[in-house]
N, C-alpha and C positions, 0 to 999 in steps of 0.2 A: 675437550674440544666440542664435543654432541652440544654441552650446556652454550657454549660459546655460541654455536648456529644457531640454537633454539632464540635467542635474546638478539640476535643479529636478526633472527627475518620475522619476529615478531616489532622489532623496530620498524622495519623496510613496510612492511605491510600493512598498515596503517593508513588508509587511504581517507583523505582531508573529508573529500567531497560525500564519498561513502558514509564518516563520521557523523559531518551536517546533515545528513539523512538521518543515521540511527539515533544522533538526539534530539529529533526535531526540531533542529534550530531553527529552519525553516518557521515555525511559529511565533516567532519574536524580530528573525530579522535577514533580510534580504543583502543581495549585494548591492543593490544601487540606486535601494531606496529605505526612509524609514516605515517600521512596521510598528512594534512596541518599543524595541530596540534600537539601535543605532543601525544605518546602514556596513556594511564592511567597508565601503569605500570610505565612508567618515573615519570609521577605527583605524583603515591602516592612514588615512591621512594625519592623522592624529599620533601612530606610535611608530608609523615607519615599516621598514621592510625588511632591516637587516635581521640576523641572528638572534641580536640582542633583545630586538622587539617580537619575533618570537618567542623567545622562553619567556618574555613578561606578558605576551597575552597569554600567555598558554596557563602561568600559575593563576592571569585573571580570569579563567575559563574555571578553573577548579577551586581558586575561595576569589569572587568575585569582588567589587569595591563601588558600591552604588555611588556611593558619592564623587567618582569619574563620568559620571552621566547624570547630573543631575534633570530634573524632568523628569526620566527614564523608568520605567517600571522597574521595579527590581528583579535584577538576574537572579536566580536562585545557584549556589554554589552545584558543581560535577563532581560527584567523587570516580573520577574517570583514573587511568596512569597515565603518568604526566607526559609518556612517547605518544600517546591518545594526542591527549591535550593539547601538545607542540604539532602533530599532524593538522589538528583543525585548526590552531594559529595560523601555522603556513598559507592553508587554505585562506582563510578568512582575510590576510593580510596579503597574500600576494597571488595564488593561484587562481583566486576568484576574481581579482582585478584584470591578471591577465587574458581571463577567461573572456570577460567581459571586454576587453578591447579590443581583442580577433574578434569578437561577434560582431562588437559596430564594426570594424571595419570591412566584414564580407559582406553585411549588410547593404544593399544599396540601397540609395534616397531615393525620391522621385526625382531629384535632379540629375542625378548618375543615369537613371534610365530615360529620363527626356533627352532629345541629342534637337538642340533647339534651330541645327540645320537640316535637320529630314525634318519637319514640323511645318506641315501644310497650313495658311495664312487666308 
């Protein structure tokens, strides 16, 4: 049961965003833009959000496939473990996206704070 928790909150704990910090992915690729890399919004446009497109980025995170990005610099292979590797898929494909949605939207525009009826003429 001990071994059972240990493998349970080493999965849970695992945090995407923390990850893309510790491997510096930041150096190759952003969420909503290209860098060297693909943006994340391209990649999850490209492989989706479900489950399923998680565990396939996640094994493409650990032996890469340049020829999915042609143009692209090459990714160099993670020998990360693969609850890793699915943490920062998550990330990459879905938690960054939404991240980045709340952001535009608390963001206001200049048009949001113009109110074009107090606006002296």
């Amino acid at each position: 049961m001990y071994r059972f928790f240990l493998t349970s909150y080493n999965a849970f704990s695992a945090n995407g965003e923390d990850l893309f910090h510790k491997y510096n992915c930041s150096s190759c690729h952003a969420i909503d833009r290209r860098v060297v890399g693909p943006s994340f919004k391209e990649i999850s446009k490209r492989y989706g959000q479900s489950e399923r497109a998680v565990e396939t980025v996640a094994k493409l995170i650990i032996k890469p496939k340049p020829e999915n990005w042609p143009g692209m610099a090459y990714m160099p292979p993670y020998d990360i473990p693969y609850d890793e590797a699915k943490a920062l898929a998550r990330y990459v494909l879905i938690e960054s996206i939404k991240n980045l949605s709340s952001q535009n939207k608390t963001e206001d525009s200049i048009e949001d704070i113009l109110d074009d009826d107090a606006q002296f003429h």
